[in-house]
C-alpha positions as CSV (number, residue, x, y, z in Angstrom):
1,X,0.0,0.0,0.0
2,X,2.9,2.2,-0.3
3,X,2.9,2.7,-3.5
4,X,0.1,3.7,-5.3
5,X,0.6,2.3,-8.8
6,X,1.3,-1.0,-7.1
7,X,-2.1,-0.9,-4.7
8,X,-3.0,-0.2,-8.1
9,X,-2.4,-3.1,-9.8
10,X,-3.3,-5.5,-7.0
11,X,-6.9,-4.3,-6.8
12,X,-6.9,-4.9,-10.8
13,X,-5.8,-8.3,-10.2
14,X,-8.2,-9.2,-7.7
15,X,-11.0,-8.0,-9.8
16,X,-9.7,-9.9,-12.6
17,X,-9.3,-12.7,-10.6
18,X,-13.1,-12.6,-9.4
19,X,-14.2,-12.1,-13.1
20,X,-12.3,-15.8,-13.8
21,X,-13.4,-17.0,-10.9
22,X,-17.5,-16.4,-11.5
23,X,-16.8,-17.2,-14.9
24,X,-18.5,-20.7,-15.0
25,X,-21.6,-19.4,-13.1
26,X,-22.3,-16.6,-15.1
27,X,-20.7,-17.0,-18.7
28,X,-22.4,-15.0,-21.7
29,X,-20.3,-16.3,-24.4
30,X,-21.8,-18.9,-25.8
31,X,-18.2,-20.1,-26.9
32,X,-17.2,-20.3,-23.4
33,X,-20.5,-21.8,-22.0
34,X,-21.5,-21.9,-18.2
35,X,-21.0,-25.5,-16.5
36,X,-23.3,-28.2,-16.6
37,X,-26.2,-27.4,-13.7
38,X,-25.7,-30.1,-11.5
39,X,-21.7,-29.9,-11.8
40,X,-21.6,-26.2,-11.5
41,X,-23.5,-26.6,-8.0
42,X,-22.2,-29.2,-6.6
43,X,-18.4,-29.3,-7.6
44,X,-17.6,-26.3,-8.4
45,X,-18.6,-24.6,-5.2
46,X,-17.1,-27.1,-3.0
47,X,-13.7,-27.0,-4.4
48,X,-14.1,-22.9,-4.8
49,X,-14.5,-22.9,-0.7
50,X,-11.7,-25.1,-0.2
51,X,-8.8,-22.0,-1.3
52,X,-11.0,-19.4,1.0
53,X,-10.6,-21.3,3.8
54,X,-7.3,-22.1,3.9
55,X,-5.9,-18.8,3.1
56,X,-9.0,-17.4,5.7
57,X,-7.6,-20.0,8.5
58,X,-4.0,-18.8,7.7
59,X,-4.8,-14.9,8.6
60,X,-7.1,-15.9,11.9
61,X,-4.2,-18.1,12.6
62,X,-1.3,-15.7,12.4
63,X,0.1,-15.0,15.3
64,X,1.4,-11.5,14.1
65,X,-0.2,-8.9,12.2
66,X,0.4,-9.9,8.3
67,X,0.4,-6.2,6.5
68,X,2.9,-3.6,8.0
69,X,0.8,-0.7,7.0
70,X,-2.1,-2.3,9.1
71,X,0.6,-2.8,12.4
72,X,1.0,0.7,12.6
73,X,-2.1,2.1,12.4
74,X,-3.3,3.3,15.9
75,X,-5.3,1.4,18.1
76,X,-6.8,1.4,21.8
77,X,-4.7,-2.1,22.8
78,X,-1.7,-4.3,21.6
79,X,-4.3,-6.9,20.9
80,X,-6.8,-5.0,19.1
81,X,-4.6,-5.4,15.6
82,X,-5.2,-9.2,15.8
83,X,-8.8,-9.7,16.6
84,X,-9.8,-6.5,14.3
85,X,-8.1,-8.6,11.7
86,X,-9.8,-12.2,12.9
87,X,-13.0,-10.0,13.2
88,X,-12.5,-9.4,9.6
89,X,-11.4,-12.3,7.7
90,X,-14.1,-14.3,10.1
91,X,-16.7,-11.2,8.8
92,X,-15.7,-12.8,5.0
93,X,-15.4,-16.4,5.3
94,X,-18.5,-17.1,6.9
95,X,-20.6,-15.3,4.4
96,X,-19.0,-16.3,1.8
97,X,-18.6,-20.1,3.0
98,X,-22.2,-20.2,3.4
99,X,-23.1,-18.8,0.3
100,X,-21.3,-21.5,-1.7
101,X,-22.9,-24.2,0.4
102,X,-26.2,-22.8,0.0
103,X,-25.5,-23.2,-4.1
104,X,-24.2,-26.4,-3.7
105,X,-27.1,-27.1,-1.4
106,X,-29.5,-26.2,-4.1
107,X,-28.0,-28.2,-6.3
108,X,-27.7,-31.2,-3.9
109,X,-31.4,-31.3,-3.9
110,X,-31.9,-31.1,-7.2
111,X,-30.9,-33.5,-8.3
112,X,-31.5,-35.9,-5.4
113,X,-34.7,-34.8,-5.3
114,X,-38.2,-36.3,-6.1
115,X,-38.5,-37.8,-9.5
116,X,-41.8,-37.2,-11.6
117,X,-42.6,-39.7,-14.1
């Protein structure tokens, strides 16, 4: 974050990254279709949760603050840098956790679900 054009850049990436990321959702191309419906629930958003955790249980589980800029900021205690930062990533992973196992619950049952016929 101290330099700009750098901060810059990472933000671009992350957005780019995203953009890949959603990609099989929410495609418009027909060239580079979306996944097949019960694939794209199920196995997709299972192995997208796996990365968040891991890199969300590395930053709870740090036992020092991970971004200078962040360690110098002011704050009321010495341990208020570590749980504003396990408040955080906890504020993200949850949320987002859920929300892919809600997909994936969707499409868990769908297609175990009654059959008509």
């Amino acid at each position: 974050m101290a330099i700009h054009p750098v901060h810059i850049v990472q933000h671009l990436m992350f957005m780019t990254v995203a953009v890949l990321m959603w990609w099989p959702f929410l495609s418009p191309l027909p060239e580079l279709p979306r996944l097949a419906y019960p694939g794209q629930m199920l196995y997709y958003c299972f192995l997208m949760s796996i990365p968040m955790s891991i890199v969300s249980i590395y930053i709870v589980m740090a036992d020092q603050v991970l971004y200078p800029a962040y360690a110098s900021a002011p704050r009321i205690s010495a341990s208020a840098r570590w749980r504003t930062s396990a408040w955080a990533v906890s504020f993200m992973w949850i949320p987002g956790g859920i929300f892919f196992y809600l997909v994936a619950d969707r499409g868990l049952l769908q297609v175990g679900g009654p059959r008509r016929g």
